[in-house]
C-alpha positions as CSV (number, residue, x, y, z in Angstrom):
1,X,-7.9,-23.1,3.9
2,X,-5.3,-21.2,2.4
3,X,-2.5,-22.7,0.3
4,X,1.3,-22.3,1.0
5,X,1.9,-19.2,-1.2
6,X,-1.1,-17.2,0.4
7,X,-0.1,-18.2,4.2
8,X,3.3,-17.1,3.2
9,X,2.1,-13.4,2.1
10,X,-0.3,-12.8,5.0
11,X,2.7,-13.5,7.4
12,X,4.7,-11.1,5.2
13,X,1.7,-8.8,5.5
14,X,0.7,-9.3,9.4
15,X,4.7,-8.7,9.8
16,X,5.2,-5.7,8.2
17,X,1.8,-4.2,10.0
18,X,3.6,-4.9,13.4
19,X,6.6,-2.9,12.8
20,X,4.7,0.1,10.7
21,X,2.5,1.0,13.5
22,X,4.8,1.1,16.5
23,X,7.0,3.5,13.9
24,X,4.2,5.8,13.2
25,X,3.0,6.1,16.5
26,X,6.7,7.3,17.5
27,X,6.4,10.5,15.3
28,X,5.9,13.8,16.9
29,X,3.1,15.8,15.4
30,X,5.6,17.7,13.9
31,X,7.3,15.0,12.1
32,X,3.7,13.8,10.9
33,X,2.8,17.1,9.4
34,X,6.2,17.3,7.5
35,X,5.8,17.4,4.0
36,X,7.6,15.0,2.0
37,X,10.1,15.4,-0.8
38,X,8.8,14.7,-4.5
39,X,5.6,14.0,-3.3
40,X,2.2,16.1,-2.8
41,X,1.5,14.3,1.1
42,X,2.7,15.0,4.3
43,X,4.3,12.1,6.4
44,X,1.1,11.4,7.8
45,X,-0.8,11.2,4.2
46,X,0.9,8.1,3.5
47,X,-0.4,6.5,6.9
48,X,-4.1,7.4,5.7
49,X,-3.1,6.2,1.8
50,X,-1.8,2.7,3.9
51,X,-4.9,2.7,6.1
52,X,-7.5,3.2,3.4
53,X,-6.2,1.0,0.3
54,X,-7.4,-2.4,1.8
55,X,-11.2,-1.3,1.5
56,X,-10.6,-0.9,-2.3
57,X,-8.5,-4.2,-2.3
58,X,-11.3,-6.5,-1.1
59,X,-13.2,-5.0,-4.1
60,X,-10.4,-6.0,-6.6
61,X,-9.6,-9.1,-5.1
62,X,-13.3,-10.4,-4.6
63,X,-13.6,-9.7,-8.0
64,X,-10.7,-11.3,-8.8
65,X,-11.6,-14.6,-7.2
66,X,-15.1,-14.7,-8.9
67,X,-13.3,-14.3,-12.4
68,X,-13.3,-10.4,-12.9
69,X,-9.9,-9.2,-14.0
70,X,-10.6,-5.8,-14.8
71,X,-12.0,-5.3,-11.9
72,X,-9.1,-3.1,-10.7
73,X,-10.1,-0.7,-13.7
74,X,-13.1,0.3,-12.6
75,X,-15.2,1.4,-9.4
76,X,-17.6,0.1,-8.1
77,X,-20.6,2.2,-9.7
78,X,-18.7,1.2,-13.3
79,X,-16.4,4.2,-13.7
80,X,-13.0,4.0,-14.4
81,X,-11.0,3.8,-11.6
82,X,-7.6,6.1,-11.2
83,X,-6.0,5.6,-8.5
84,X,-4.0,8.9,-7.9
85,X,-7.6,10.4,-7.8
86,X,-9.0,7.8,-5.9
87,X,-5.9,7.8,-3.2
88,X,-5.8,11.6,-3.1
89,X,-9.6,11.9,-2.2
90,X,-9.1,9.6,0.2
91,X,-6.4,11.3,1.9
92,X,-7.9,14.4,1.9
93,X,-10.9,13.1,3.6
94,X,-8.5,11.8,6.4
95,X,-6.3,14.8,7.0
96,X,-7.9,16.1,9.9
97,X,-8.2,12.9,11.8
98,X,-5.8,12.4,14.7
99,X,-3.3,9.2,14.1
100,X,-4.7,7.2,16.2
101,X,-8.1,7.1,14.2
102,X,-6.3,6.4,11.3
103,X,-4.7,3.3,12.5
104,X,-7.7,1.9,13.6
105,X,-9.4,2.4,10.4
106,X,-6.3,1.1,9.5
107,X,-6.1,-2.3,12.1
108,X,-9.7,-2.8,10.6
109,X,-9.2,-2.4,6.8
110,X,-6.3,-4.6,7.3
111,X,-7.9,-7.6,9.1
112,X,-11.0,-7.4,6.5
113,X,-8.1,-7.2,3.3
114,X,-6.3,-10.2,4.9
115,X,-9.5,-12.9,5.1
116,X,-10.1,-11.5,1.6
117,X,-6.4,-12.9,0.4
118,X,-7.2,-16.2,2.4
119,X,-9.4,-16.8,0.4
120,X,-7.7,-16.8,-3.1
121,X,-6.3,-20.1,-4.8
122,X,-2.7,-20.3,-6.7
123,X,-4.9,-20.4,-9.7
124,X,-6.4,-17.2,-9.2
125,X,-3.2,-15.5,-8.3
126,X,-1.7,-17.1,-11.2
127,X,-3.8,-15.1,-13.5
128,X,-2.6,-11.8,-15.3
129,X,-4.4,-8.8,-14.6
130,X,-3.8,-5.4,-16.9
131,X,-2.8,-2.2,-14.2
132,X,-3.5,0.5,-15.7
133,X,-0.6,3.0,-14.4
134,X,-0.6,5.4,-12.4
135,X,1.1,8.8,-12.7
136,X,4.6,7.3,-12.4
137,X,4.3,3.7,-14.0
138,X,2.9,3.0,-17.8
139,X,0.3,0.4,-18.1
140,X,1.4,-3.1,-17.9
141,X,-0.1,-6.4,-18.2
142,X,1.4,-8.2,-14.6
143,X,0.8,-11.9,-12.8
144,X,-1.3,-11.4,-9.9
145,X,1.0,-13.1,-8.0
146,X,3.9,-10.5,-8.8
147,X,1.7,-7.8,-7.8
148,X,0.9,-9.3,-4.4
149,X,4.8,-9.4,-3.5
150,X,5.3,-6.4,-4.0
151,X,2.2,-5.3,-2.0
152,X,3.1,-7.4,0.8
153,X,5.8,-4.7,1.3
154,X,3.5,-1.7,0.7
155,X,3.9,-0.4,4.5
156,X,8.2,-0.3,4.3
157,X,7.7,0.9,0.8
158,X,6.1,3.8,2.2
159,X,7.8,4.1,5.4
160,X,10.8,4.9,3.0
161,X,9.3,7.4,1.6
162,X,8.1,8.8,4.8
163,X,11.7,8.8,5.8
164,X,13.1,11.5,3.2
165,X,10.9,14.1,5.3
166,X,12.5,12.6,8.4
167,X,16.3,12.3,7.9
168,X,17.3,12.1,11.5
169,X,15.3,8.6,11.5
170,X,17.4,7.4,8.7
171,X,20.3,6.3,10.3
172,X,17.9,4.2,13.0
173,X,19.5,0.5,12.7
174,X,16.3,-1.2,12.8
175,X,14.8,1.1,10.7
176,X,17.3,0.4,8.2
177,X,17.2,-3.0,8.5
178,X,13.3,-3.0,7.8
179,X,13.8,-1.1,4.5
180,X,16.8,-3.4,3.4
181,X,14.6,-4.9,0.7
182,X,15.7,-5.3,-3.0
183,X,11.7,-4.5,-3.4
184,X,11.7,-1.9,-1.6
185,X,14.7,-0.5,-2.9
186,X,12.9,-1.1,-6.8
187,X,10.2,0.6,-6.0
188,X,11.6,3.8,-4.5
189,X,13.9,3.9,-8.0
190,X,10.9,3.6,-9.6
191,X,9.1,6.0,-7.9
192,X,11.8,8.6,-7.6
193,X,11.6,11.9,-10.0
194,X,8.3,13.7,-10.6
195,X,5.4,13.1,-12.1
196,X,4.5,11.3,-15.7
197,X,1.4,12.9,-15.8
């Protein structure tokens, strides 16, 4: 069974899910295909970076529950892992596919990533795991468990960023509510500018 903390993040999870996909599916064609500022995807690329991430997850965090920390800094066939390259492969791969393919990839990968978390303990997430950047962050050593609030907000993270290629959305009061998150709001400062490397 899953302790207090982990219950806590899947509901923050299975919550923000619910509101991303009715907000995608709303988007005209044209407003997927829209390219989005400071960024090499398109409105939609972020919906196949979203729907593809939890297969690599349940990699990281199986490993991470069996006592493998570095897991995250390597695939699976021992290479290092970067995960610009990693994400930009996969979105590539997905850039044909209609939406609705994507977000059931998506509902799938999702399901699969979340009965991974349940299965962690507070003393794995407790641990500190080493991220090794990515081309907008340094390295860092972080607490698993500070890494997994912020990725509990991974879909409004995005959906921000979505949103500078969709400006007339901005305003949208739920919309704004949603992305009213000091987390949110960190990440999109952090994020902002171009490129480190």
């Amino acid at each position: 069974m899953a302790t207090e903390t982990i219950e806590r993040l899947v509901e923050k999870f299975r919550a923000n899910r619910q509101r991303f996909e009715p907000f995608c599916r709303a988007l005209s064609e044209e407003e997927l295909s829209r390219p989005v500022p400071d960024s090499t995807w398109a409105v939609k690329d972020f919906v196949s970076h979203l729907g593809s991430l939890d297969t690599e997850l349940v990699r990281w965090f199986d490993g991470l529950r069996e006592g493998r920390l570095d897991e995250n800094a390597r695939l699976a066939d021992g290479s290092a892992f970067d995960i610009d390259k990693w994400n930009d492969e996969r979105i590539a791969e997905r850039r044909e596919w209609p939406l609705e393919r994507i977000l059931t990839e998506a509902a799938g990968n999702r399901e699969a990533f979340l009965q991974t978390l349940e299965k962690l303990e507070d003393k794995h997430i407790e641990q500190v795991f080493h991220f090794r950047g990515d081309n907008k962050r340094d390295p860092a050593d972080i607490q698993f468990k500070l890494f997994l609030l912020g990725l509990a907000r991974h879909d409004p993270i995005h959906v921000a960023d979505m949103v500078k290629a969709l400006p007339e959305r901005a305003e949208d009061p739920d919309l704004k509510s949603w992305l009213d998150d000091s987390v949110v709001q960190w990440y999109q400062t952090v994020m902002a500018g171009p490129a480190k490397r």
